[in-house]
C-alpha positions in Angstrom: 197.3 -37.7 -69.2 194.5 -37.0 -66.7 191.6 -34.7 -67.5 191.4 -33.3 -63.8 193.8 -33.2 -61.3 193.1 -33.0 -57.6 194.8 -31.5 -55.5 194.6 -31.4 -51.5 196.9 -29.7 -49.0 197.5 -32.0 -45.9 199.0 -31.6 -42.3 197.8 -34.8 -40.0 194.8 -35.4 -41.6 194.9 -39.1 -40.9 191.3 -38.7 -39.2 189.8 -38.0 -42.3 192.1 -38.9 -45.4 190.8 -42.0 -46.1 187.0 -40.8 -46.7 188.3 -37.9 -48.5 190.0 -39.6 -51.0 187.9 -42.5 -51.4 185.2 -40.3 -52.5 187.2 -38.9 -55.3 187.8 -42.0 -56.1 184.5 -42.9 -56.5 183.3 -39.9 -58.2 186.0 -40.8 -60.6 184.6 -44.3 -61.3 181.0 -43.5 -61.6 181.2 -39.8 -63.4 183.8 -41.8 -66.1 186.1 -38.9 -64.9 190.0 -39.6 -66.3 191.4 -37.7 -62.7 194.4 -38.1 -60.8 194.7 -37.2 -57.0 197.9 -35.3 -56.0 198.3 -35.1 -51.8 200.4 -32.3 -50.8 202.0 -33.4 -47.7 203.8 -32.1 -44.7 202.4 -35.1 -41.6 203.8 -36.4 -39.0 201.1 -38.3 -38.6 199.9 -41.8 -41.1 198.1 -39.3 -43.5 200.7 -39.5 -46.5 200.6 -44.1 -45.6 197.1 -43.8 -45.7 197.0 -41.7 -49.1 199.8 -43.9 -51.2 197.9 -46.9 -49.2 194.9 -46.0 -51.7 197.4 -45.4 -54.6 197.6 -41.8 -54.6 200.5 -39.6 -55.3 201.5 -37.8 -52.3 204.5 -35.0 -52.5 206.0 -33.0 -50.1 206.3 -29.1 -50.6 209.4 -27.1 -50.2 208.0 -24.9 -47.7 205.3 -25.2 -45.1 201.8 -23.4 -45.1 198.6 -23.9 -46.6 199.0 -21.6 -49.8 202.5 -23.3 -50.9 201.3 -26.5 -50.0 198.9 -25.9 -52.8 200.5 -23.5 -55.1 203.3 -26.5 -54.9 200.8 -29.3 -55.5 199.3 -27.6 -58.4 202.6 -27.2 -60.1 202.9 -30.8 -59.8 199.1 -31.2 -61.3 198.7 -33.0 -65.3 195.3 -32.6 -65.7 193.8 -29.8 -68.1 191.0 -29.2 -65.0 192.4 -28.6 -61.5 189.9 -29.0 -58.0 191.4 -28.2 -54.8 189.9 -28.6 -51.5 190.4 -29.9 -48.0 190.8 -33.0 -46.2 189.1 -32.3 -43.3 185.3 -33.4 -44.3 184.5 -29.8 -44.5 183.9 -30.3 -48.7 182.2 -33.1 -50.0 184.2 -34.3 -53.5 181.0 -35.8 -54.3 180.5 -32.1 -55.7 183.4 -32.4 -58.4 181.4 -33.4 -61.4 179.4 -29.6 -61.1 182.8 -27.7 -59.8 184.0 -28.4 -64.0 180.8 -28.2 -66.0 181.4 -24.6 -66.6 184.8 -25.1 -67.1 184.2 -27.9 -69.4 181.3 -25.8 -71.4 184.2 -23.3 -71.4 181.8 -21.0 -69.6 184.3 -20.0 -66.9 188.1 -20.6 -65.9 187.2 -20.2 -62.4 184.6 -22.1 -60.6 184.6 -21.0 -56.8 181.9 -23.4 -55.0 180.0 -21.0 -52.5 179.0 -22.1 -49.2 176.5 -19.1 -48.5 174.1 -20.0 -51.6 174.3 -23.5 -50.6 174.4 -25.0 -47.1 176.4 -24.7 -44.0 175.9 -26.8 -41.5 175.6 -26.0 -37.9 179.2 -26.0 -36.2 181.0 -25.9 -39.4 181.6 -22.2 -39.4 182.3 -20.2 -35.8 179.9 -17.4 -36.2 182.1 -14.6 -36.2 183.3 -15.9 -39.6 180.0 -16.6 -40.8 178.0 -13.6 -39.9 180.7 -10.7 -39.9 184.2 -12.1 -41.2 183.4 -13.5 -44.5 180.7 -11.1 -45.9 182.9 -8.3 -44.6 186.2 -9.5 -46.2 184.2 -11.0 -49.4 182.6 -7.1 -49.8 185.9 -5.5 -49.6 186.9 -7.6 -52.2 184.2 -7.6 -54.4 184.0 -4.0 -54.2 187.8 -3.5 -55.2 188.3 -5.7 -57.2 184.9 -5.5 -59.5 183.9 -8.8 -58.1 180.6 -10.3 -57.6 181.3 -12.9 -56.2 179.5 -14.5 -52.5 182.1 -16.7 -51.1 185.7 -15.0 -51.6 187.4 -17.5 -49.3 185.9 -20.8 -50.3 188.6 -23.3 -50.3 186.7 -25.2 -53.1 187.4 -24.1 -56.2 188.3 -25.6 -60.2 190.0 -24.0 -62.6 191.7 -24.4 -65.9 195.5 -25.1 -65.9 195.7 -22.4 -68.9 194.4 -19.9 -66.2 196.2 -21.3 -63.4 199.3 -20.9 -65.8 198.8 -16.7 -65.8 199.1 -16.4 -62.0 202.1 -15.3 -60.2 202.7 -17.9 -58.0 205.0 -15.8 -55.3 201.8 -13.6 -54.5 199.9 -16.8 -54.2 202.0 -18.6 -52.0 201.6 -15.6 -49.5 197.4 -16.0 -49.5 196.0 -18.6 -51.7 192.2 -17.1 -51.8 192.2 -13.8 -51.9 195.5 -13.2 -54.3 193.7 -15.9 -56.4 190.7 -14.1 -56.6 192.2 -10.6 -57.1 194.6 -12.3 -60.3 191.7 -13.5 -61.9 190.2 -10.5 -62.0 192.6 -8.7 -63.3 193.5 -11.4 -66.1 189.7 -11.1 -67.5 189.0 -14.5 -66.4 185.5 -15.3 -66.1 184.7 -16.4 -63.0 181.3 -18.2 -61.7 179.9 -20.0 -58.4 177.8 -23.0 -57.7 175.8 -23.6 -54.4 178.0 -26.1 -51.9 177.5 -27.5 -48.7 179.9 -26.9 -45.8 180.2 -29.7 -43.1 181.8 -29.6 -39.6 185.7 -30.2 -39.9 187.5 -33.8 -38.6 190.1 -33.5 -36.4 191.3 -30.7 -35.0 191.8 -26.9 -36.6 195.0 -26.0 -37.7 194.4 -21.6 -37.7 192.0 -20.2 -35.1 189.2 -17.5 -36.1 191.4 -14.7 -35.1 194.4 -15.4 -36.7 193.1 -16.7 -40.2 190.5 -13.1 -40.1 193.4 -11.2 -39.9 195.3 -12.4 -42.4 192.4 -11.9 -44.9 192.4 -8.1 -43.2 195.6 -8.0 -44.2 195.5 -9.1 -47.6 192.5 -7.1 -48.6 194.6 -3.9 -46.9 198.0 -4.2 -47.8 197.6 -5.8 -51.1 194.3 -4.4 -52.6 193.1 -1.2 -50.9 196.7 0.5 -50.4 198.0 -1.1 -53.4 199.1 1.3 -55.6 198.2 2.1 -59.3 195.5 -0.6 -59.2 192.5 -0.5 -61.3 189.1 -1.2 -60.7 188.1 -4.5 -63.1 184.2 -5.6 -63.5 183.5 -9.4 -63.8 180.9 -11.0 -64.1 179.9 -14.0 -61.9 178.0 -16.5 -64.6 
């Protein structure tokens, strides 16, 4: 049985696949890291040949979208440790072996890697996300939910399987980040961040500023603000 599981959400990727996954690979080798990769695939493109090419396993989720793709992946995921991220070039995987030290030290179930104490570099992030969007959304959270967290919508993230195993997974599916982050918090789990650097995406992106903003103005609206009966939780971000 693996000791982390990898898990990446794809849709015609086939521009930056191969990178991706070979630096998991060799983060693998060289960290002594017992890890499988589990590609969660909707292409029409060479992205799932290019993954199985390099002996990964690739599935195919029941429904489309970026949360199921990974909320399906996940489900299919054997390792006690699970990192998800992208495979656009956005995350470097090179960053694995710090994303489960606190897991491993059993110091947190929840390791979000944060691009605002780290490094993002220029044209990886339209501005409007970076200067009003994120912090915006990330305060609203933080500030419901008890939070302290900088980077709410980081799509790099490890957590414990056990954890993982507590979250209802038809919430998820809707909005992967946020629900995430709002479960966690109300589960207790401890929750930390490390510093990451964010790199301009491959290939072209699949939600425009707009429509992924308002989805996370949605969320924080309909399912945390107006929520009823919902009580304010404080965590502490190791």
């Amino acid at each position: 049985m693996p000791t982390v599981s990898v898990v990446i959400p794809t849709m015609n990727e086939e521009g930056g696949i191969r990178e991706c996954l070979t630096k998991i690979l060799d983060v693998f080798d060289k960290s002594g890291i017992k890890g499988e990769i589990v590609v969660s695939d909707n292409s029409s493109d060479r992205t799932p040949q290019i993954a199985r090419a390099l002996g990964v396993r690739v599935i195919t989720p029941d429904k489309l979208g970026y949360s199921n793709a990974l909320v399906y992946g996940i489900s299919q995921a054997q390792g006690q440790y699970v990192v998800i991220g992208d495979a656009d070039g956005t995350y470097d995987f090179r960053i694995i072996p710090q994303l489960i030290e606190p897991l491993v030290k059993n110091e947190a179930e929840l390791v979000i890697g944060s691009r605002f104490k780290g490094e993002i570099k220029k044209g990886a992030m339209p501005w409007l996300h970076r200067y009003i969007g994120n912090p915006l959304l990330t305060w609203g959270l933080n500030r419901k939910l008890g939070t302290r967290v900088s980077d709410a919508h980081s799509g790099a993230r490890a957590f414990t399987k056990e954890a993982w195993d507590k979250m209802d997974l038809r919430l998820i599916a809707e909005d992967f980040c946020s629900e995430m982050l709002k479960q966690m918090a109300r589960n207790r789990a401890r929750i930390a961040e490390i510093p990451i650097t964010y790199y301009p995406r491959q290939g072209k992106m699949k939600a425009g500023t707009f429509v992924h903003g308002w989805r996370c103005f949605r969320f924080l609206l309909l399912r945390v603000i107006l929520e009823r009966n919902s009580t304010r939780l404080t965590r502490e971000v190791v």
